[in-house]
N, C-alpha and C positions, 0 to 999 in steps of 0.2 A: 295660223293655228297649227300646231303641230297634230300627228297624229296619234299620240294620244290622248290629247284635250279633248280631241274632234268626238274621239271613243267616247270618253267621260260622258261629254254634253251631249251627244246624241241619247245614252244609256239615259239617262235625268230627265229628256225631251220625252224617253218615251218613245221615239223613232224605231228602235226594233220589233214594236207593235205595230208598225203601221209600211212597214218596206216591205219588198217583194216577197223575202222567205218569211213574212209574219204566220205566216198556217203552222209552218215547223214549232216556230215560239209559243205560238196561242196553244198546240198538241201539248207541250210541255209544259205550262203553267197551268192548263185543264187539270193534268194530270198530277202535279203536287199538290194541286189545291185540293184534289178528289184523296189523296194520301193521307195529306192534313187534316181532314174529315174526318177520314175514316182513324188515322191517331186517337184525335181528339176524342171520335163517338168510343172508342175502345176505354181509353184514358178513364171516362166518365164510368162506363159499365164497372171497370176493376173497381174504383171507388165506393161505388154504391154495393159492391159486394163485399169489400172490406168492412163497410158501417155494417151492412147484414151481420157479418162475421162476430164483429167486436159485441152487438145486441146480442145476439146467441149464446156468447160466452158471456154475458153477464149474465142473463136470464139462469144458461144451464149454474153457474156457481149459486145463485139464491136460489135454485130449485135443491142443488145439493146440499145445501146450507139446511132447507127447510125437512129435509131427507136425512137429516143425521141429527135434530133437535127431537124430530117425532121417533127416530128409533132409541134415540133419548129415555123418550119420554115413557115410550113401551117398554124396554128394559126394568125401569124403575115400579112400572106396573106389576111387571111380571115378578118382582121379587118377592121372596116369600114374608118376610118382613111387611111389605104391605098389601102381601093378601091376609095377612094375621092381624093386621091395624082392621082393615075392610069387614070383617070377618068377627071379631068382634064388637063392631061397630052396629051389627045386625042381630048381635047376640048368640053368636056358635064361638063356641070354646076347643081348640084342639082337643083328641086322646086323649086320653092320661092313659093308655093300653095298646098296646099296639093293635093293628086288626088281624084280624085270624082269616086263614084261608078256607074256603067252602068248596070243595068236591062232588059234581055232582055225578053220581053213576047212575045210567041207563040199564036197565037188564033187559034184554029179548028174550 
């Protein structure tokens, strides 16, 4: 067998887990897997704050949606058009005169 069959098949066998400098190997497989981990647990974290993200701006758009139907809605109140519907509706009728200004003086 040549030497780099020999490579190949021992790499397959799994042999450099189990030969004299296996501690060096085992240090570095410990420690990708502990990388890998720690990727992964990150990976997951960003995710679940992206969906937070994406919920929040949906939430905040129907909250501004419902933010600009009821200022809507109070504009329309506030018009004088229908405080005069409202208003007659209860039986008061505008002026027909304008109001007159009242002056009150104090004397010492």
């Amino acid at each position: 067998m040549s030497k780099v069959k020999k490579g190949v098949y021992d790499f397959l066998r799994g042999s450099f887990l189990t030969d004299e400098a296996a501690f060096k190997n085992w240090r570095i497989i410990i420690f990708v897997v502990v990388l890998l981990l720690i990727m992964i647990t990150s990976a997951h974290k960003a995710e679940r704050k992206v969906i937070q993200i994406s919920k929040l701006n949906k939430e905040k758009r129907e909250l501004r949606a419902v933010y600009v139907d009821t200022g809507t809605i109070l504009m329309r109140m506030k018009m004088e058009s229908s405080i005069r519907e409202k208003a007659k509706a209860r039986g008061l009728e505008p002026l027909k005169s304008p109001p007159k200004k009242i002056k009150v003086t104090i004397k010492d």
